[in-house]
C-alpha positions in Angstrom: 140.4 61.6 64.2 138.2 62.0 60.7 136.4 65.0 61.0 133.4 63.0 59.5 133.4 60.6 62.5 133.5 64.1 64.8 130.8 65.2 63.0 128.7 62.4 63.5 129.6 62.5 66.9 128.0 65.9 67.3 125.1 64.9 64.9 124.4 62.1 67.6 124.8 64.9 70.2 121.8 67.5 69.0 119.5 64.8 68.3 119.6 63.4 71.9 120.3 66.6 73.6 118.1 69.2 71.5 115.7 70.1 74.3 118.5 70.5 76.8 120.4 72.8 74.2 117.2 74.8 73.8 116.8 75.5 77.6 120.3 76.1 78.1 120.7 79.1 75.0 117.3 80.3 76.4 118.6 80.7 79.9 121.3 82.5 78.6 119.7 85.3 76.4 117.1 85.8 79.2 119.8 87.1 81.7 121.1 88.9 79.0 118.0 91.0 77.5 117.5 92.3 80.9 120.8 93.6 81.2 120.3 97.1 79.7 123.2 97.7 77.4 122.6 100.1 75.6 125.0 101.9 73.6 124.5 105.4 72.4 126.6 108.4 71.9 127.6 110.3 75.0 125.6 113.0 73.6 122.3 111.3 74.7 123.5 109.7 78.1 121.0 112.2 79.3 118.2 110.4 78.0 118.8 107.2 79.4 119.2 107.3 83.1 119.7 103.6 83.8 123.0 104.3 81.6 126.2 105.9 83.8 128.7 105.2 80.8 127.9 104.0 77.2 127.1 100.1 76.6 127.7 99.2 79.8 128.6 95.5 78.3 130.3 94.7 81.8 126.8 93.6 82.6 126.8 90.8 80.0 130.3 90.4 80.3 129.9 88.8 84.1 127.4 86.5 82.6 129.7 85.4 79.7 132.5 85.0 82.0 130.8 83.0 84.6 129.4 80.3 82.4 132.9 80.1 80.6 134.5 79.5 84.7 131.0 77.0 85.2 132.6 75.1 82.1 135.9 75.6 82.6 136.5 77.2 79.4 139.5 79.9 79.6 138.9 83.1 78.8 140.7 86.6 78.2 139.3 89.9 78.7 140.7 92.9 77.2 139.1 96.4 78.1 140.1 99.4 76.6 137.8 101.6 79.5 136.7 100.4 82.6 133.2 99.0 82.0 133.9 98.2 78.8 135.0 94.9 78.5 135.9 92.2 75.6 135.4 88.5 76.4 137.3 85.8 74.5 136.7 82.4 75.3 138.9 79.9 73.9 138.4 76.1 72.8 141.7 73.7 72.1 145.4 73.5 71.7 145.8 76.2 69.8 149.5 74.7 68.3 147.7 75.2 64.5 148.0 78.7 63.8 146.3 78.5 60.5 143.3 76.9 62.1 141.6 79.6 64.4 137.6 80.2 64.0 136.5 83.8 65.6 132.6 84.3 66.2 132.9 87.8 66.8 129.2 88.3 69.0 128.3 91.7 70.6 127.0 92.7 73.8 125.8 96.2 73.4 121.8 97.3 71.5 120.1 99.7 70.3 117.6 102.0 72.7 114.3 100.0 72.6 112.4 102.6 71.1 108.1 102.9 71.3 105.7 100.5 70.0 106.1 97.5 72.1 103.7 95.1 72.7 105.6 93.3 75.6 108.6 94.8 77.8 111.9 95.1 75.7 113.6 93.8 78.9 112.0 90.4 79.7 112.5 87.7 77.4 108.8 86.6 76.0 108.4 83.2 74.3 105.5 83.2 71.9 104.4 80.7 69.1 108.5 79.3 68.7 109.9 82.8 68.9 111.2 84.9 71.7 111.0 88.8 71.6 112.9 91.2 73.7 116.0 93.9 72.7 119.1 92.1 71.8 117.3 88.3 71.3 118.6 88.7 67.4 121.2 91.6 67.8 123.5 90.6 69.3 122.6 88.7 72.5 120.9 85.8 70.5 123.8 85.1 68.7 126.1 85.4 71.8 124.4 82.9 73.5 124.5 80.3 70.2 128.0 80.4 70.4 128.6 80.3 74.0 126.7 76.7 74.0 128.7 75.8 70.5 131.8 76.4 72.6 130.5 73.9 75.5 129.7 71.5 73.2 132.6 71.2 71.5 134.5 71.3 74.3 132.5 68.6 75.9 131.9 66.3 73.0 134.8 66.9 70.5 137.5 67.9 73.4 140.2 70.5 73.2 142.9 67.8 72.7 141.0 67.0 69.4 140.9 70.7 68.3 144.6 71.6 66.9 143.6 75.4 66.3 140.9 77.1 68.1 137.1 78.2 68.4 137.3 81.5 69.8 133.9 82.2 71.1 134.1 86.1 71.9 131.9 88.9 73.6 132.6 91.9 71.9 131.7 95.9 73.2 131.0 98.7 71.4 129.3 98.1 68.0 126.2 99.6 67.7 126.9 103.3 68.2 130.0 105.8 68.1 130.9 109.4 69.7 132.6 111.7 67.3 136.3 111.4 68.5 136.4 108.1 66.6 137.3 106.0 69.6 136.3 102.3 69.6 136.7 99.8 72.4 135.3 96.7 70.8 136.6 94.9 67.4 138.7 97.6 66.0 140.6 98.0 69.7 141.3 94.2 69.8 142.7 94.4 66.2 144.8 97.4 66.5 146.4 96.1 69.8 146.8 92.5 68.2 144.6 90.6 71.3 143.5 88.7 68.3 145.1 86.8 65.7 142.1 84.5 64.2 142.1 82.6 60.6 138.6 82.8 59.9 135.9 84.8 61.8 131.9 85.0 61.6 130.1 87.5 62.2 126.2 86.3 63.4 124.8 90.0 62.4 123.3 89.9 59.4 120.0 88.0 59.3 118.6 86.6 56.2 117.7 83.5 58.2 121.1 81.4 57.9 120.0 81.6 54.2 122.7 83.9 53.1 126.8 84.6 53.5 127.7 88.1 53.7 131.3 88.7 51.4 131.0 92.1 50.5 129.8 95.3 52.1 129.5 99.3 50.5 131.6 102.1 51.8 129.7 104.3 53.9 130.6 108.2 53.5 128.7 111.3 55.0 129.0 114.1 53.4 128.1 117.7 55.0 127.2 120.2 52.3 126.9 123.9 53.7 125.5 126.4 51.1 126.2 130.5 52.3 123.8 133.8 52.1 123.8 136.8 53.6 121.6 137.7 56.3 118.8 140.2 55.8 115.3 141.0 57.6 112.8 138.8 56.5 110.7 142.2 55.0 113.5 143.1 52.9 114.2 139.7 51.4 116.0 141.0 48.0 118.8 142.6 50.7 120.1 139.3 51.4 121.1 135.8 49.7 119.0 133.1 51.0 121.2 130.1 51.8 118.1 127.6 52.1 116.7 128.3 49.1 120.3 127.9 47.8 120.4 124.1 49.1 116.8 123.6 47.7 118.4 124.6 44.3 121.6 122.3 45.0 119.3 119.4 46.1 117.0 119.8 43.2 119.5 119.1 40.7 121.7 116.5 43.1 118.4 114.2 43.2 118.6 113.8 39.7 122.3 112.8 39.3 123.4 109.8 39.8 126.9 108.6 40.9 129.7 108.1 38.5 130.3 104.4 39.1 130.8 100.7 37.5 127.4 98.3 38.4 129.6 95.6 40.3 128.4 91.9 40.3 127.8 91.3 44.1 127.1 95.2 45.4 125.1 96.6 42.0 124.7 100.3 43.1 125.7 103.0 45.4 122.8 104.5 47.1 122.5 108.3 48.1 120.2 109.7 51.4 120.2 113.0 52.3 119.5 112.0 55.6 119.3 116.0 57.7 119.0 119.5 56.8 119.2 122.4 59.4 119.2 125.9 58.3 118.1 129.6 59.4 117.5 131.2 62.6 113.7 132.9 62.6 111.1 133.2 60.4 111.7 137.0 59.8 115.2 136.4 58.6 117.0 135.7 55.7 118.7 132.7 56.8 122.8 132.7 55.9 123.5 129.3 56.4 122.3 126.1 55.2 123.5 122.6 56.0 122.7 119.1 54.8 124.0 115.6 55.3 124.4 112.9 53.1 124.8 109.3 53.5 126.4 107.5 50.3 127.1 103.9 50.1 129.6 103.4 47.4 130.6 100.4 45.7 134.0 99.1 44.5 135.7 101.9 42.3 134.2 104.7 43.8 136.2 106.8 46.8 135.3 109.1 49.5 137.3 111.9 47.4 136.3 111.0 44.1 132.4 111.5 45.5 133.0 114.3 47.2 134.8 115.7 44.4 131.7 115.2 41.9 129.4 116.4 44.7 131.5 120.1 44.9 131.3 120.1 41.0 127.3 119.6 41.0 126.9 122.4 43.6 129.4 124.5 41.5 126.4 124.8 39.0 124.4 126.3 41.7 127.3 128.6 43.7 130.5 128.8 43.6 130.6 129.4 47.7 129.4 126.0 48.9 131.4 124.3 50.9 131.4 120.3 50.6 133.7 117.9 53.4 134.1 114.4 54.0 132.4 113.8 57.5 132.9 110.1 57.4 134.3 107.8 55.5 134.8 104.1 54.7 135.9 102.3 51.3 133.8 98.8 50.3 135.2 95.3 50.9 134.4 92.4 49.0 136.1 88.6 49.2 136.8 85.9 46.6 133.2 83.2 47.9 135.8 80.4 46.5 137.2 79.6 50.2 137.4 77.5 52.8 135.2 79.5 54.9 132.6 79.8 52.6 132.4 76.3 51.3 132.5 75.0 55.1 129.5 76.9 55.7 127.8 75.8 52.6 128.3 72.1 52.7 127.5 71.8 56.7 124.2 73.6 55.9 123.3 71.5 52.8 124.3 68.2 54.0 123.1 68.6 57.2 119.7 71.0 56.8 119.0 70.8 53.5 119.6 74.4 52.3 122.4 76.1 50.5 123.2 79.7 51.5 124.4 82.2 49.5 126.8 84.7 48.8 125.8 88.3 48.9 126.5 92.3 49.7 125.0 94.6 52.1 124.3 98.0 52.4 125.2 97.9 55.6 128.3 97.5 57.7 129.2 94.6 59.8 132.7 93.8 62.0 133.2 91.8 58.8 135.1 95.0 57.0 137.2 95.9 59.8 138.5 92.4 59.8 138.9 91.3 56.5 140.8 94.6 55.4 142.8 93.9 58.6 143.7 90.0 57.0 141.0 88.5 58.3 138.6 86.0 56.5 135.5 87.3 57.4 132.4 86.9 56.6 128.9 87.6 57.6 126.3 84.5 58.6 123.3 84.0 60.9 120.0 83.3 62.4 117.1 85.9 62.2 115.1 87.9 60.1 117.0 90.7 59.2 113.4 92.8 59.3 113.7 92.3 62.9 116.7 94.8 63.2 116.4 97.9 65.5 112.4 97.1 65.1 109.8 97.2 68.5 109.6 93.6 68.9 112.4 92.5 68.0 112.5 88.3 67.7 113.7 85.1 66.7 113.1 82.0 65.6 114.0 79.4 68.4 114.8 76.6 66.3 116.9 78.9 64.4 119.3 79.7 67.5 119.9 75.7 68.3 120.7 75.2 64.2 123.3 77.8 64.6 124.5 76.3 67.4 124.7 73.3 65.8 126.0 74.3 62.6 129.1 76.1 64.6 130.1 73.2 65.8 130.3 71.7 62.8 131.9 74.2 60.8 134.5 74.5 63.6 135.4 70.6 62.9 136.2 71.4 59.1 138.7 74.9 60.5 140.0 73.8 63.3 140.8 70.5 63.3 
């Protein structure tokens, strides 16, 4: 069928069915926010005594999978750990292997933090917007694409779809222990559960009004300066090793990066983000640690900064010791693609606004998946202020366009 006649048909859909959309994404993400999945290192378990394991995403996941059964959408779930499960719902013949969309949607947050003005766990509608942990990151999101994959089930029909809209609720994004170990995005690539064309990633913000194609490397690099330990009323019997890193860090604040300005990412940017050091007042401490967090931009790599970073502390001491704690190079994709122009023209035809290609700082599942042959990109509701914030919200209207917009987007890459 013309995809321009499916569109219509889905155009017709939203403006008879809005309200009913609405409810149903609403009913959705309130079940959700109260689900407390939140994912922290095992480290802080401690702190969080509604938490037995991290994430907990099972408690979403039962909710994802029992309006997929309610619909009679199939589904797989992979789970790497007991608890931790991966749902991945999937719309239509799946006989076009070149035509498979991903939304790649997670089910784990952030802790809520202080400074709320209504419970981070109940769902609050106020003035068009709803607040509550998770309504934007992820959980918002989720729920978008849950009713996209409904609707194009219902209306559009999986006999109509040759590839497949693979609506999916992922674990294990927002936090990390030290061993490395993921059981969300990363797990599902590695094993090969996944094999999509194209994949979105609704976790960026900027209000629909921008395309995520290229994200910085993120390193962390631990500097340790050495002194030797004396009492603290015989100072000039020792080496100071803190005032050896506030020599290092008064030099390293004033260099900047070896690197090429690139079109889409412009900068690296440099925090030194901790500093620990010393054991009492009255002694001459003989250790010193910092650690840095660099996002580097296309030319730059983990070595070559942590290279330039042992040469600048050279000019302090030749003793310090500098290591790559963590490490990721930058991605960045050609905008000229199918993917990109899809979710363009839907959004200018159909809403009257063009969004745009752009870099983050930050990271998204978009890396992982385009270095692992994915096209990937990052695009979505919300304000991306409203990150990890008290209060957190959304724009309601802004869930159903997205919702909408899926659907439509899915027509042009998978039919």
């Amino acid at each position: 069928m013309n995809k321009r006649v499916l569109k219509e048909k889905i155009n017709n859909y939203f403006k008879e069915n809005t309200p009913f959309v609405r409810t149903d994404i609403l009913r959705i993400l309130a079940e959700m926010v109260a689900q407390k999945t939140v994912n922290v290192p095992t480290s802080k378990l401690p702190d969080f005594d509604y938490l037995t394991i991290r994430g907990e995403e099972w408690k979403v996941a039962e909710i994802v999978k029992r309006e997929f059964d309610n619909w009679g959408i199939p589904y797989q779930v992979f789970e790497k750990t007991n608890g931790r499960p991966n749902v991945v719902g999937k719309i239509g013949k799946n006989i076009a292997s070149d035509k498979k969309l991903f939304m790649a949607c997670h089910m784990d947050i952030v802790p809520p933090g202080s400074g709320w003005d209504t419970d981070p766990f109940v769902m609050t509608e106020r003035d068009g917007k709803i607040y509550g942990r998770g309504v934007l990151d992820n959980k918002g999101p989720l729920a978008s694409s849950m009713i996209a994959g409904k609707i194009m089930k219902d209306i559009i029909g999986d006999d109509a779809i040759q590839g497949e809209l693979q609506i999916s609720a992922l674990a294990d994004e927002e936090a990390s222990d030290p061993d490395g170990e993921d059981y969300g995005i990363h797990y599902l690539m590695q094993e090969n559960h996944i094999d999509p064309t194209y994949a979105i990633i609704p976790d960026i913000g900027e209000n629909m009004h921008k395309i995520d194609i290229a994200e910085k490397g993120r390193l962390v690099i631990n500097v340790k300066a050495k002194g030797k330990q004396a009492h603290g009323s015989t100072p000039h019997l020792g080496v100071n090793a803190i005032n050896k890193m506030a020599n290092f860090l008064a030099i390293f604040e004033k260099y900047t990066l070896l690197h090429e300005t690139d079109p889409i990412l412009r900068h690296p940017s440099v925090n030194v983000g901790e500093i620990r050091g010393g054991a009492a007042a009255n002694i001459v401490p003989s250790e010193c640690y910092c650690d840095i967090d660099i996002r580097i931009v296309p030319g730059q790599t983990p070595e070559s900064v942590r290279q330039e970073i042992k040469a600048l502390s050279m000019k302090v001491s030749d003793d310090f010791e500098v290591t790559l704690a963590d490490g990721t190079l930058p991605h960045a994709i050609n905008p000229d693609n199918l993917l990109v122009k899809s979710i363009q023209e839907n959004a200018r035809t159909y809403f009257d606004f063009t969004p745009e290609p752009f870099g983050l700082g930050g990271g998204t599942f978009a890396k992982g998946m385009n270095q692992h042959g994915i096209l990937a990109v990052g695009f979505g509701p919300g304000d991306d202020t409203a990150f990890h914030m008290a209060n957190e919200f959304v724009d309601i209207e802004q869930l159903v366009t997205f919702t909408h917009l899926i659907c439509l987007i899915a027509i042009d890459l998978t039919i």
